[in-house]
C-alpha positions in Angstrom: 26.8 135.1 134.0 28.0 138.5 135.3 28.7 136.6 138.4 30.8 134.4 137.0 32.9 136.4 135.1 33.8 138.8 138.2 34.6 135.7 140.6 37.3 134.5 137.3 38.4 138.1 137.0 39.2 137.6 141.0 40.7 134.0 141.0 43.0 135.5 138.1 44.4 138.5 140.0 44.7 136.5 143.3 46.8 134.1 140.9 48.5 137.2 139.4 49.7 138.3 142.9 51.0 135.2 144.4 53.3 134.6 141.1 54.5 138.1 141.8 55.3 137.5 146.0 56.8 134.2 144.8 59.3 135.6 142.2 59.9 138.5 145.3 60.5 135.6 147.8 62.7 133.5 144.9 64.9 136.8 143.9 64.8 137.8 147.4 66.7 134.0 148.8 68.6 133.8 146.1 70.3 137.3 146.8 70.8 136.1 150.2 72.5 133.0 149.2 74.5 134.8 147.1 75.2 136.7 149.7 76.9 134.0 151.3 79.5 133.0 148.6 83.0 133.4 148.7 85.1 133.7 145.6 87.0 130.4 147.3 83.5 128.7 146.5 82.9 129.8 143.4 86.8 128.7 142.4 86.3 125.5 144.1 83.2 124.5 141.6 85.2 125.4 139.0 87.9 123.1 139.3 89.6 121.8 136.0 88.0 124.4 134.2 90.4 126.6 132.2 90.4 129.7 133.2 92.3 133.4 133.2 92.6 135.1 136.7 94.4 138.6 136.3 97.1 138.5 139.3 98.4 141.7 140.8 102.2 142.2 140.0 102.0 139.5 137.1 99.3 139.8 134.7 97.4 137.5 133.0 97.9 133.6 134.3 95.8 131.2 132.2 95.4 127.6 132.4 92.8 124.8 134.1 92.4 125.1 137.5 94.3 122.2 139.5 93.5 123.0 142.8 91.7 125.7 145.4 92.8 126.1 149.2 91.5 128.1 151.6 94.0 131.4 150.5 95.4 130.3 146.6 94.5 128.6 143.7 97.1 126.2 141.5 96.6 126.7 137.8 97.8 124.4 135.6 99.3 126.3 132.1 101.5 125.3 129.4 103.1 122.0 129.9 101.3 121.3 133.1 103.7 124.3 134.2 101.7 125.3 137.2 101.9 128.2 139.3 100.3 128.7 142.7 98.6 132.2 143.0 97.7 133.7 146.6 94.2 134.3 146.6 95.0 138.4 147.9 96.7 139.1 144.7 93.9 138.0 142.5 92.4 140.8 140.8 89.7 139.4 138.6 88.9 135.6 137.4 87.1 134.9 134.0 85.8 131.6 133.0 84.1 130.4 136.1 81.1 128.5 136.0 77.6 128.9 137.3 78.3 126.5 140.2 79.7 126.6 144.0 80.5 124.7 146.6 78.1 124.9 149.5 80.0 127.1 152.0 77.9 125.3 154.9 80.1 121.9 153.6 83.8 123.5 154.3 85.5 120.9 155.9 88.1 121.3 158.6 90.3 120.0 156.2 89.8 122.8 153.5 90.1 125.6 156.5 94.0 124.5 157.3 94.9 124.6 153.6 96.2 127.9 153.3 99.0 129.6 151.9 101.4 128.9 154.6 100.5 124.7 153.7 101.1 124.9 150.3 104.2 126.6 150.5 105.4 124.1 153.1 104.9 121.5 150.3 106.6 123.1 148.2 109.8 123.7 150.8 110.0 120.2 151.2 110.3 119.4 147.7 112.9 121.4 147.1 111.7 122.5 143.6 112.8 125.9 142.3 110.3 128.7 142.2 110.2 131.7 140.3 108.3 134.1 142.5 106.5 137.3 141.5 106.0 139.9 143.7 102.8 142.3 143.6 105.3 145.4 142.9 106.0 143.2 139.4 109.7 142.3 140.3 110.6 138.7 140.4 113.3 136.2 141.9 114.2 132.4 141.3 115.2 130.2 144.0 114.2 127.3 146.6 112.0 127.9 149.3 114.1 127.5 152.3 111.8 128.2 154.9 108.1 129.1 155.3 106.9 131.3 158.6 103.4 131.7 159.9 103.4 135.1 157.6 106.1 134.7 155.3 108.6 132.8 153.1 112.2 132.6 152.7 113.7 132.0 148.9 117.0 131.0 148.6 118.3 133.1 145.4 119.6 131.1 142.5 123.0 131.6 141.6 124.0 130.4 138.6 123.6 126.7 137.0 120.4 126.1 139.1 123.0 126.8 142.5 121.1 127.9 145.6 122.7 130.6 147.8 122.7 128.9 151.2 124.7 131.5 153.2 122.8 134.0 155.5 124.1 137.0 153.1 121.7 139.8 152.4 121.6 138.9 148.8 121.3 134.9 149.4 118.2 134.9 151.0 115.0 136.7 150.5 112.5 137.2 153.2 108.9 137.8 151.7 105.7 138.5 153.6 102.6 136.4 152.5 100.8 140.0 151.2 103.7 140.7 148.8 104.0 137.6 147.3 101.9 137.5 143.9 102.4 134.3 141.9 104.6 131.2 142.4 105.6 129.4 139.6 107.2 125.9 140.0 109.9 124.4 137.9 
C-alpha cells in the first residue's frame, strides 16, 4: 500500500511539472509572437470596427475603420466624412480587437500602399482636403502634387477657388512627418 501511494504521489508531481514547463513554453511563444506584431497588424484586424485613435496635432478622430495601408489608416466618422490619418502621427488607438493579421501574409501589394499612394489618389480626384498639421494648424485646399516625401496643397481661396499660381501663399509644401490628419470633402 505504501508503495502505491509514493509511486501516485510521483506520477502527480511529474504531472504537476510538465503543466508548469507547458504554460512557460505557451507564455514564453506567445511573447515572442507578440513580439512580432505591428500596430499596422493589429489595425488591419480591426477593420470596420469603430474606433478612437488620438492623432498628434488634431485630437481625438473617431469613427469605423475603412481602411489600413502600410503608413495610414482611413477612418470613416460622421456622415461617412472620412479622414486619412498617417500612421506617424498616431498617438494611441482604443477599440481594437483581440485579433491581427499574420505579418508573415503581407503581400507585396500591402507593402506599396503607403502614404505617398493614398495621397496620389486623392490628387487625382481633385477633392478638397482640409489638412492638419502635427503643430495643430490647419489649411484647406486640393492636393496638387504629391513627392516621394511630401505634398503640395493648393490653398483655397474663397468659394471653394484653388490658388493655382506659384505664389508663396498659393501653394503649401508639406513634408510627409508634418502632416497629421487629412480630411476629405
Amino acid at each position: 500500500m505504501r508503495w502505491e501511494e509514493l509511486f501516485h504521489d510521483l506520477e502527480g508531481q511529474l504531472e504537476a511539472a510538465d503543466a508548469r514547463e507547458l504554460a512557460v513554453e505557451v507564455a514564453d511563444r506567445t511573447r515572442r509572437e507578440a513580439a512580432r506584431l505591428r500596430l499596422v497588424d493589429r489595425l488591419r484586424a480591426s477593420t470596420g470596427q469603430e474606433l478612437r485613435l488620438q492623432v498628434q496635432g488634431v485630437g481625438a478622430v473617431l469613427g469605423r475603420l475603412a481602411g489600413v495601408g502600410s503608413q495610414w489608416v482611413l477612418v470613416a466618422g460622421e456622415q461617412d466624412r472620412e479622414t486619412l490619418v498617417p500612421l506617424h502621427a498616431v498617438i494611441s488607438v482604443s477599440g481594437l480587437g483581440d485579433g491581427a493579421v499574420d505579418p508573415s501574409g503581407r503581400d507585396q501589394v500591402f507593402a506599396r500602399l503607403g502614404l505617398g499612394s493614398a495621397l496620389r489618389g486623392i490628387a487625382r480626384d481633385r477633392v478638397v482636403v482640409t489638412a492638419w498639421l502635427v503643430d495643430g494648424s490647419a489649411v484647406s485646399g486640393t492636393v496638387d502634387r504629391v513627392g516621394a516625401d511630401y505634398l503640395e496643397l493648393a490653398e483655397q481661396r474663397g468659394m471653394g477657388e484653388a490658388i493655382r499660381d506659384r505664389s508663396p501663399r498659393g501653394v503649401l509644401s508639406v513634408p510627409f512627418p508634418a502632416l497629421a490628419a487629412l480630411r476629405l470633402g
